[in-house]
C-alpha positions in Angstrom: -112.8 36.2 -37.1 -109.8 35.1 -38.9 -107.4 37.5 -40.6 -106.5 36.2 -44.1 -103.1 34.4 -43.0 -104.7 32.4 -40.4 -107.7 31.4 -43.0 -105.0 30.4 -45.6 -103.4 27.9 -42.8 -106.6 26.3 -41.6 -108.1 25.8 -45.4 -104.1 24.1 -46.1 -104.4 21.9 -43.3 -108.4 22.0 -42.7 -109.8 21.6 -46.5 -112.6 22.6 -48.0 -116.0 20.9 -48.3 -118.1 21.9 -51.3 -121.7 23.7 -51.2 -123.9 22.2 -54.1 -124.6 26.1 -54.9 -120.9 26.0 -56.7 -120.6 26.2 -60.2 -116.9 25.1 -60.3 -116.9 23.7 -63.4 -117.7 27.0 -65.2 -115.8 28.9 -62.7 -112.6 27.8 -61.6 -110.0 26.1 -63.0 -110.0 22.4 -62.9 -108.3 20.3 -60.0 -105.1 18.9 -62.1 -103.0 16.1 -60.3 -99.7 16.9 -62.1 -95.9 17.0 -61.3 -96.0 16.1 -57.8 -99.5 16.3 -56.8 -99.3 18.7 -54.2 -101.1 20.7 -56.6 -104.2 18.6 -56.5 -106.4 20.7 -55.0 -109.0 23.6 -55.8 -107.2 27.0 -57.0 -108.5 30.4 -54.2 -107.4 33.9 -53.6 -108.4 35.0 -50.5 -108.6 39.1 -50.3 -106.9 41.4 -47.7 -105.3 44.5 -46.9 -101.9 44.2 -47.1 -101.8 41.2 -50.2 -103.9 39.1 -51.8 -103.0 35.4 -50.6 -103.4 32.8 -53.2 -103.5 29.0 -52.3 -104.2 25.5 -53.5 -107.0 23.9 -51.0 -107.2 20.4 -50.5 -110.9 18.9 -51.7 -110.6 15.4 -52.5 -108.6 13.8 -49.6 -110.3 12.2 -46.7 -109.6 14.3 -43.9 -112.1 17.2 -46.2 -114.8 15.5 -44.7 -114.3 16.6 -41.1 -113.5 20.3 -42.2 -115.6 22.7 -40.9 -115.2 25.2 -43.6 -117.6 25.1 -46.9 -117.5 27.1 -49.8 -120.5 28.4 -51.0 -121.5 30.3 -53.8 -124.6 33.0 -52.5 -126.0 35.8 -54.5 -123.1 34.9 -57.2 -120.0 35.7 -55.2 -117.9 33.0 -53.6 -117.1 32.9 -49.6 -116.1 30.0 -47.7 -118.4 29.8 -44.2 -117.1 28.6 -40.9 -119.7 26.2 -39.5 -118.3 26.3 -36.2 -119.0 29.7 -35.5 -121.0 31.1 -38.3 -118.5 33.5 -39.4 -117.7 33.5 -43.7 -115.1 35.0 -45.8 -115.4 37.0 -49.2 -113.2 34.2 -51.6 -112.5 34.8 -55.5 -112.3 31.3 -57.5 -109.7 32.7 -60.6 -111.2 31.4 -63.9 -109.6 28.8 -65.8 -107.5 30.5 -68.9 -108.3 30.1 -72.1 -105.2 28.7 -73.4 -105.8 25.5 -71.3 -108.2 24.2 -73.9 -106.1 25.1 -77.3 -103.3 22.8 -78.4 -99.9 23.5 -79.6 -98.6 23.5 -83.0 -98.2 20.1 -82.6 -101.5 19.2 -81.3 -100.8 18.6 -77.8 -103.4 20.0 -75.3 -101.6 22.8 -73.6 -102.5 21.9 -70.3 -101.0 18.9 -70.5 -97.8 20.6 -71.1 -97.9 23.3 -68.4 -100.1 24.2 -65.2 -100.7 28.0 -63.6 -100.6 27.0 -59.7 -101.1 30.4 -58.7 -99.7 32.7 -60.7 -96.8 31.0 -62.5 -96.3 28.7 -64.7 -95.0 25.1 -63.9 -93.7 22.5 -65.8 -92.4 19.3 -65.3 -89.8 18.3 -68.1 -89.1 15.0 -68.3 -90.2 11.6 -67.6 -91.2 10.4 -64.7 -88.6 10.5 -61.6 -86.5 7.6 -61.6 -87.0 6.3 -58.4 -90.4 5.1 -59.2 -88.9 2.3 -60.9 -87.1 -0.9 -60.0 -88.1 -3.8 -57.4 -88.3 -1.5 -54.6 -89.2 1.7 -55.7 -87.5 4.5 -53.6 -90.0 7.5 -54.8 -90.2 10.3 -51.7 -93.4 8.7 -49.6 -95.7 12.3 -50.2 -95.5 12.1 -53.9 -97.4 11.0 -57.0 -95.2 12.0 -59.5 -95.3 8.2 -60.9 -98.6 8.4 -61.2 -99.6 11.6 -63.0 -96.7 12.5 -65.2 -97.7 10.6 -68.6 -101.2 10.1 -67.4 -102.4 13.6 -66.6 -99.6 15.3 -68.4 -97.5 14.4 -71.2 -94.3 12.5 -70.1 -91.8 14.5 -72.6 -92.1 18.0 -73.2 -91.4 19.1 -76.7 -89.0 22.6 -76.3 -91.8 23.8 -79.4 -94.5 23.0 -77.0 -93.0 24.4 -74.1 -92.5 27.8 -75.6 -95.4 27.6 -77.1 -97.4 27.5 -73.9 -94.9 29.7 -72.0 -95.9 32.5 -74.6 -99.6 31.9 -74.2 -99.3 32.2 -70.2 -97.2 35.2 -70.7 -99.6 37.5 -73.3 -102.8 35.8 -71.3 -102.2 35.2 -67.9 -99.7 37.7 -66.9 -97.1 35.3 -66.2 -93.9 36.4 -65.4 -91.9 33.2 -63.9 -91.6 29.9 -65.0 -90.7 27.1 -62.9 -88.8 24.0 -64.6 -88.9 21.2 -62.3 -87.5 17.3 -63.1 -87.5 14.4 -60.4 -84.2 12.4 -60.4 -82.8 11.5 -63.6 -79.3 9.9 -63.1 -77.7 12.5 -61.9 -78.8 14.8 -65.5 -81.4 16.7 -64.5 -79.6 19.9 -65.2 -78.7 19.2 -68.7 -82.6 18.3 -69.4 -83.8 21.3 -68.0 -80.9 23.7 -69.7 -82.7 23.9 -73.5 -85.8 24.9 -71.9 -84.1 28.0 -69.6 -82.2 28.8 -73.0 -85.7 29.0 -75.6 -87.7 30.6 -72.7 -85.2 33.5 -72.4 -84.5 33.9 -75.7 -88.3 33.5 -77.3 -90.6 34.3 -74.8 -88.8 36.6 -71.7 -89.8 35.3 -68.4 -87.8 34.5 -65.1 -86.8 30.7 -65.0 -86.5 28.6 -61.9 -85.1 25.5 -61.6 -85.8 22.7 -59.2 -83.9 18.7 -59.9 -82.0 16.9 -57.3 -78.7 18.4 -57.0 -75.0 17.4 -58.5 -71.7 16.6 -56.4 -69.7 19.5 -56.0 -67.6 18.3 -58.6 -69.9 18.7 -60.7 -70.8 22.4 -59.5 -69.5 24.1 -62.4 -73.2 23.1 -64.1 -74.8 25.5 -62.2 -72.8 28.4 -63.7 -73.9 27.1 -66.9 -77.3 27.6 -66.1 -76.7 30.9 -65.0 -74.9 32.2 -67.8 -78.0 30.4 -70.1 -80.7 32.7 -67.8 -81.7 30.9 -64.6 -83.0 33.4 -62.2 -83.6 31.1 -59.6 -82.8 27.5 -58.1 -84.9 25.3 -55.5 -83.5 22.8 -53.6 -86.0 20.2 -52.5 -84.7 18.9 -49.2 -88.0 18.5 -47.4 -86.7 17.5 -43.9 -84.0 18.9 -41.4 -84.0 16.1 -39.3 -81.4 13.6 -41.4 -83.2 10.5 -39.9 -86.8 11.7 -41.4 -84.9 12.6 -44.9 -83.8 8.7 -44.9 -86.7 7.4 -43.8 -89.3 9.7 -46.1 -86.8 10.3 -48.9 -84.6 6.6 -49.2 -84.2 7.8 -53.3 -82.5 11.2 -52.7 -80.9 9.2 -49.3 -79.3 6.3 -51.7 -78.4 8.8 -54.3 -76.8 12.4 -53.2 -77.7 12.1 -49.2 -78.9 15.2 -47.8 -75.6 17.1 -47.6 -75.6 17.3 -51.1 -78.7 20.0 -50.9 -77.1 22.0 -48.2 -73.5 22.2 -50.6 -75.1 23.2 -53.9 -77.8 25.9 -52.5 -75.0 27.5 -50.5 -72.9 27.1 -53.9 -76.1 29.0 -56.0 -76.9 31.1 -53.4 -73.3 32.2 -53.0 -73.7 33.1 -56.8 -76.4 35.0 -57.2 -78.6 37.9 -55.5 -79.9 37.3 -51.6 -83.0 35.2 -52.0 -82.9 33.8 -55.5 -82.4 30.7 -54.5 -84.8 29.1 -52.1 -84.7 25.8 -49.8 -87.6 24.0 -50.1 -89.0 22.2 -47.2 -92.7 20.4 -45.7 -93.9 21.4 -42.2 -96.0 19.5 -40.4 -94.7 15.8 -40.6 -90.9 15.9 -38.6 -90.8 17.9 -34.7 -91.7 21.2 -35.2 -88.1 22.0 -33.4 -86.7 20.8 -36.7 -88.6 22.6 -39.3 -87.7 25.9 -37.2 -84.2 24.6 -37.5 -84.3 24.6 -41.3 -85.6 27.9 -41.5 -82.9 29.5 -39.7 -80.4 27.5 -41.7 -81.8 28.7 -45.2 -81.8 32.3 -44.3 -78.5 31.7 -42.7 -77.4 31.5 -46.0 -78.9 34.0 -47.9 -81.7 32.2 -49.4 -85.5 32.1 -48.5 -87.4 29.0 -47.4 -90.4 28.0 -49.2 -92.3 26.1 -46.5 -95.0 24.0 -47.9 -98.0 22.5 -45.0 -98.1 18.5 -45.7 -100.8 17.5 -47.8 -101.6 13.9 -47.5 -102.0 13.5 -51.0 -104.5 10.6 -52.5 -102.1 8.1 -54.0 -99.0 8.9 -52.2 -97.7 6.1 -49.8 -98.9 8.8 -47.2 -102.3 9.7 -47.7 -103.3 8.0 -44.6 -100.7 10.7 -42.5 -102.9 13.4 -40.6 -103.0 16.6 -41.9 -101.2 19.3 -39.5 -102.3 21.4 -36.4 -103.0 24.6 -38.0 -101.9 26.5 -34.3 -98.2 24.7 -34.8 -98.2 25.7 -38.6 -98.7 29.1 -37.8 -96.1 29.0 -35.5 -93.9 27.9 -38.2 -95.0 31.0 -40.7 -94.4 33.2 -38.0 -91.1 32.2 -37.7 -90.5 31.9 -41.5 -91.5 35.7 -41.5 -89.2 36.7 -38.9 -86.2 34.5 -40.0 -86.3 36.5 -43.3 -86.8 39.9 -41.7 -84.2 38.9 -39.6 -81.6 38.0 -42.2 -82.4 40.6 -44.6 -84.3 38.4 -47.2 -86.3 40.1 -49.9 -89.9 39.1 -49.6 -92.5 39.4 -52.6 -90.3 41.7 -54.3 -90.2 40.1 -57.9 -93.4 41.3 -59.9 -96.5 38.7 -60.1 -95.2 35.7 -58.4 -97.6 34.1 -56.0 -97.1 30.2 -55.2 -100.1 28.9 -54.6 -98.9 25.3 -52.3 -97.0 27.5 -50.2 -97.4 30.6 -47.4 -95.7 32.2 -49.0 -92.6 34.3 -46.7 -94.7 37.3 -47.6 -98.4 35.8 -46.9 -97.0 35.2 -43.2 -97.1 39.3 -42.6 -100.6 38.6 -41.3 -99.1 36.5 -38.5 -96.8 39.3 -36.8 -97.7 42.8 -34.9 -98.4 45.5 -37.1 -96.0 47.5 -34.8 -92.8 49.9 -36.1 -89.9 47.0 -37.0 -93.0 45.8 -39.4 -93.6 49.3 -40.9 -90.0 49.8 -41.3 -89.6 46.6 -43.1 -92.5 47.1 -45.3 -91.2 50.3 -46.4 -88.1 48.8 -47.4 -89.4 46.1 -49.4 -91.5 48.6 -51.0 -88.0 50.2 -51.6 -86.1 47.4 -53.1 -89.3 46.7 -55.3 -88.7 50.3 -57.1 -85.2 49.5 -57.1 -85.5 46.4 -58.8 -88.4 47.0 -61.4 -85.9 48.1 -64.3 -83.9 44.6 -64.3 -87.0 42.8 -64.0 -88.3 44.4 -66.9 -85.2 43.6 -68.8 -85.6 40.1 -67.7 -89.1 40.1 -69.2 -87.9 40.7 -73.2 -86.7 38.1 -75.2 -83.2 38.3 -75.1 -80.4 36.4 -76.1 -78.0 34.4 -73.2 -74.3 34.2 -73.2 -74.8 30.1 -71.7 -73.1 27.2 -73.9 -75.4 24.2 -74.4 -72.5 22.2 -75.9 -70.5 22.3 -72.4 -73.6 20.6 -70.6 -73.7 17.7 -73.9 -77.0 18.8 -74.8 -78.4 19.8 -78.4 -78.6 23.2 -79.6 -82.2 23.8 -78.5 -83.4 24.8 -81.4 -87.1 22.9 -81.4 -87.8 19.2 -81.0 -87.1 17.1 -77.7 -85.2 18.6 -74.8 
């Protein structure tokens, strides 16, 4: 059988097929193509022993059909069978909240405003990325952003609305992060995003991450902005190490900021804040596999933590016809993610009820190493620097007000309307 880790990797690059006996559409939440669309597929927790893994499974795309894995709904409990070998695992489909279906203040449908993809809250700011337009668009070749922000979500979020629904995922879904993301915007993605970070802190109490491509280092000084106004964490969406994939996959971030502009501004936030709040973001399973180690090493070299997500040829993007990964060489890659991070001294699932579900997540990939004394020793002090940390988190979980100027960034005073 397979432990929960290697389940999680075969469903991310295998799919799931769907057993009529599912009642999906009373039991889980619905399959929402927002933000990027790497979201796009069905919401799962699969149980274990040492965590619960969360994920987002790929349902709709083509390569499904050839998975061997179905989930099945039998004597009403959940469990995805193997019909290779006859084997089937106990699955829980989380409901979809209540707060999905209720509108804001001003009428907009809340879930058009926000989206839980696993157990935080995510939300997509502004309009659509700007290099989606022009005669040549020069959008990153995975995404769908273009096509699902202002379609399946609304294209401006109203700071009202936003705090709004931030609130409701907080009191009713347990939420304790927030993740503010914006695709490029002219080089002011950071003064979109910085109302939002501000009103969340101050109204509701959550952690804030923030994810837009990054500034010149010149222009670094925006970041300690954001930190004084409450960001916990930043994301820097670099995808591939290898600099002839990132021009060739990414020609928008390429013609823009280049890819040396990533590597400057998360060493500059990581350099500025606590090891691991700041995370390199990066796709495994399209550039050599010698790469992707590559970029793990580098972003614990630094202090941060990767977040490694397995390619999802996503329906839309200008690679949905790519093949899905070898799940043996993506567990080679969350192997080494784990290690990397042991290695380096990177905290791992030490912030209270943050699961990612499009990601292994660095701590998911415990399943993938010997049980043996370095990993006892290392759980033990994670469990350690969990007790140590509870009392700021739950200070960073009250409302609270922020020392951050809005006026030094040009934006308004955040006090309701547009962002």
């Amino acid at each position: 059988m397979l432990n929960p880790g290697e389940l999680q990797i075969e469903l991310f690059c295998r799919g799931l097929r769907i057993h009529e006996s599912c009642e999906l559409e009373r039991d889980a939440r619905h399959v929402a193509r927002t933000r990027a669309g790497l979201g796009s597929g069905l919401e799962m927790v699969i149980p274990g022993d040492l965590k619960d893994l969360w994920l987002n499974v790929p349902v709709e795309e083509d390569f499904v059909d050839e998975t061997p894995f179905l989930l099945a709904k039998r004597d009403g409990a959940y469990r995805v069978e193997d019909e290779q070998n006859g084997e089937h695992y106990p699955v829980v489909i989380p409901p979809e909240p209540d707060w999905y279906d209720r509108a804001t203040s001003r009428g907009v449908p809340m879930h058009r405003v926000g989206v839980l993809q696993g157990t935080y809250l995510g939300i997509y700011v502004s309009n659509s990325c700007m290099y989606w337009y022009g005669k040549e668009p020069k959008n990153c070749r995975f995404c769908t952003t273009g096509a699902n922000v202002g379609v399946n979500e609304v294209a401006e979020k109203d700071l009202d609305d936003v705090v709004e629904v931030a609130q409701a995922a907080k009191e009713e879904s347990g939420v304790t992060f927030v993740h503010f993301n914006t695709g490029y915007q002219n080089g002011r993605g950071l003064e979109q995003i910085a109302p939002y970070v501000k009103a969340v802190k101050e109204r509701v109490g959550l952690l804030t991450g923030i994810q837009c491509v990054p500034v010149p280092p010149a222009e670094h000084w925006k970041y300690d902005v954001l930190m004084d106004l409450g960001a916990d964490h930043f994301s820097f969406c670099y995808e591939f190490h290898n600099p002839e994939w990132f021009a060739k996959l990414l020609p928008g971030k390429e013609a823009t900021v280049g890819q040396r502009a990533f590597f400057e501004s998360l060493e500059y936030c990581q350099g500025k804040l606590p090891k691991g709040a700041c995370s390199g973001e990066i796709i495994a399973g399209v550039e050599p596999l010698e790469d992707t180690l590559r970029a793990i090493d580098y972003i614990t070299s630094v202090g941060a933590f990767p977040t490694v997500c397995i390619f999802r040829p996503v329906i839309g993007s200008d690679m949905e016809d790519y093949p899905s990964p070898d799940p043996d060489a993506m567990r080679e890659v969350m192997r080494a993610m784990h290690r990397s991070c042991r290695k380096a001294g990177i905290p791992m699932g030490v912030a209270p009820n943050i699961e990612v579900s499009l990601i292994v997540n660095p701590d998911d990939a415990q399943y993938l190493v010997p049980r043996d004394w370095a990993f006892r020793l290392h759980a033990w002090k994670q469990r350690l620097i969990r007790a140590l940390a509870a009392g700021r988190f739950r200070r960073e979980l009250r409302p609270h007000p922020v020392s951050g100027d809005l006026g030094r960034l040009g934006t308004g005073s955040g006090k309701g309307g547009q962002g």
